[in-house]
N, C-alpha and C positions, 0 to 999 in steps of 0.2 A: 512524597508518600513514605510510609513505614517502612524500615528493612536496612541489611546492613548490604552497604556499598564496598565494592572494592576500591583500592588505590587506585590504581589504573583504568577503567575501562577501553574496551575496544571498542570499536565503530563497525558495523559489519561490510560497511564499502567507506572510500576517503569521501569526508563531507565536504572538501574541496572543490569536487563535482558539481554540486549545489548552487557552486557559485558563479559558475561558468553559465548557465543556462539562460537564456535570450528568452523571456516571455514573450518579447514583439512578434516570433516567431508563430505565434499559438492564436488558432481563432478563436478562442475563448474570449468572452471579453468580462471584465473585471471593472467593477464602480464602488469604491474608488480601485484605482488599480496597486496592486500588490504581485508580490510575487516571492520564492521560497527564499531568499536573501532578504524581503520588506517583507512580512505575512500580516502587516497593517497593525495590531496592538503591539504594542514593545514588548510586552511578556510574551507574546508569540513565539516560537522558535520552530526553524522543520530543520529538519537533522535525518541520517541513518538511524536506523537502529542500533542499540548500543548494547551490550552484555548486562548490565547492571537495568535496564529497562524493567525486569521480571518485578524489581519491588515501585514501578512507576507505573502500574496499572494496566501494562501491555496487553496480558493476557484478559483485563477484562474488558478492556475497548472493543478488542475480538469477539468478546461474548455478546456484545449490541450486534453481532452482523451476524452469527452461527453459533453452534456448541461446541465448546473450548476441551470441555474434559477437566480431569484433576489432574493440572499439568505442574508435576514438581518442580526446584529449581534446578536441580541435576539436569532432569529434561531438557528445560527450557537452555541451559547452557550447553551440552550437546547439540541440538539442533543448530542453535547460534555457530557455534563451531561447523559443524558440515556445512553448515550457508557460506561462511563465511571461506571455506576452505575454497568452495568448490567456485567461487569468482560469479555466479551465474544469478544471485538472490539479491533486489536491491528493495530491502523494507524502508520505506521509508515514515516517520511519524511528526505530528505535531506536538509539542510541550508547552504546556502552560507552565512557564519558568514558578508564577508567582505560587503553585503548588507542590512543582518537580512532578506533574502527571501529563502522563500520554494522552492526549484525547482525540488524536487524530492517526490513520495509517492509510497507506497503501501499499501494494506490491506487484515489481516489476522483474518478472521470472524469464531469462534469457532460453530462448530452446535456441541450441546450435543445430544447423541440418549441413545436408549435403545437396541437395538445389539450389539454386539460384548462387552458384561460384560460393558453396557454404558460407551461403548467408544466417543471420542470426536474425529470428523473429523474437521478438516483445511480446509479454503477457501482462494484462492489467489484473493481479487477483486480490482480493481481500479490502477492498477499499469499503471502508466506516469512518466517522465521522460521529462523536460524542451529540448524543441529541441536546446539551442543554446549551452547546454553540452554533444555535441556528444563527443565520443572518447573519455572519463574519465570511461567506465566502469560501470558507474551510474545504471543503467537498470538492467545490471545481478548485481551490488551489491545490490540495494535495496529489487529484489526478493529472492537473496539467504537468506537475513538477516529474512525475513519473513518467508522462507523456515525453516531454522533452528529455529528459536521461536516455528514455530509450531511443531516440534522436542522434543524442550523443553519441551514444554508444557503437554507433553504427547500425542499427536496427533497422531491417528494411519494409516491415509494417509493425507497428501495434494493434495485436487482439485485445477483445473482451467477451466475457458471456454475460450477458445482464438481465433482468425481470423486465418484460413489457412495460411498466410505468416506468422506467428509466432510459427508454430509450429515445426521447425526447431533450433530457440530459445531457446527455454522450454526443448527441447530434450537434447541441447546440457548443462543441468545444471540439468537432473535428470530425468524430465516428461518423464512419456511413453504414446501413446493411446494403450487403451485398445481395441481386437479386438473385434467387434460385442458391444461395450459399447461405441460409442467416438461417439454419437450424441449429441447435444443440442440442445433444444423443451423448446419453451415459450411462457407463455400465456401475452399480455401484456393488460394491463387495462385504460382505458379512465381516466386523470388525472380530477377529481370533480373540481368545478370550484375554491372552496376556500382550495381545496389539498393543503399541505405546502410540497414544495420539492420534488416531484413525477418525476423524472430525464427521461427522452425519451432518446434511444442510439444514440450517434451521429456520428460524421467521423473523423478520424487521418489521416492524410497524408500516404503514404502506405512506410513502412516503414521492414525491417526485427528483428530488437529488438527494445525493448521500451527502449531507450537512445539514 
């Protein structure tokens, strides 16, 4: 896509990770089987997020799942920077080489606590999936691959919050609800006039997986 690249880019975690990852491990199942080292078309690629993404459509794959805002490229590279500082943000995304575009994301948000001998819980946020790659799989491979990082990681559960039509999805690749625990309750706050990036939930098409 459009835009001037840098020399260098960065990665916002080592894409090395990627590689280590045991899909056999995952009750998802996959036909044909694939996984974020094989993502089935050779143009496929899943990688980290990368600094230079802003001009690969990043921000508008986002905008298929919520509302993005007018998010400059300043923005966009500061926040990469604190993700990136703070060890704890693992974006991950799908490219379609033969374009240089994002069409795929997920994200897997580490909370540190002090229970369980400070264990680190797993958050599954922001997973979209480009609506005009139905039927490639994309949806459950992007969340397993994030599924399994947070595995790696040491993670000793991974969350999600999801829409009643997806929970059928999530079931069928590991999630369970738990009974008397499977509410979610939010407070949400009045974006300040000069808030940078204070995102409001918006609408997906109704769909039964995210791909």
């Amino acid at each position: 896509m459009g835009g001037p690249l840098s020399e260098e880019e960065l990665s916002l975690y080592d894409p090395a990770l990627l590689l280590s990852l045991d899909f056999f491990r995952s009750p998802a199942k996959f036909n044909p089987r694939i996984s974020a080292a094989v993502p089935g078309e050779s143009w496929l690629k899943v990688r980290p997020l990368q600094s230079g993404d802003f001009h690969r459509g990043f921000l508008q794959i986002l905008s298929q799942l919520t509302k993005v805002g007018d998010v400059s490229l300043t923005q966009f590279l500061n926040r990469f920077a604190q993700m990136r500082a703070s060890g704890d943000y693992y974006v991950t995304v799908i490219v379609d080489t033969r374009y240089d575009k994002i069409i795929g994301s997920a994200t897997l948000v580490l909370e540190r606590k002090f229970i369980h001998g400070c264990a680190t819980r797993g958050r599954l946020e922001d997973v979209v999936v480009d609506d005009t790659y139905r039927g490639k799989q994309l949806g459950k491979l992007i969340v397993v691959t994030v599924n399994l990082l947070a595995e790696h990681l040491g993670c000793y559960k991974m969350s999600l919050d999801c829409k009643d039509k997806l929970i059928p999805f999530y079931k069928s690749i590991g999630y369970t609800l738990e009974p008397g625990n499977s509410n979610t309750m939010n407070i949400r706050y009045e974006a300040p006039t000069r808030s940078i990036n204070r995102n409001i939930a918006g609408s997906k098409p109704d769909d039964t997986e995210p791909s």
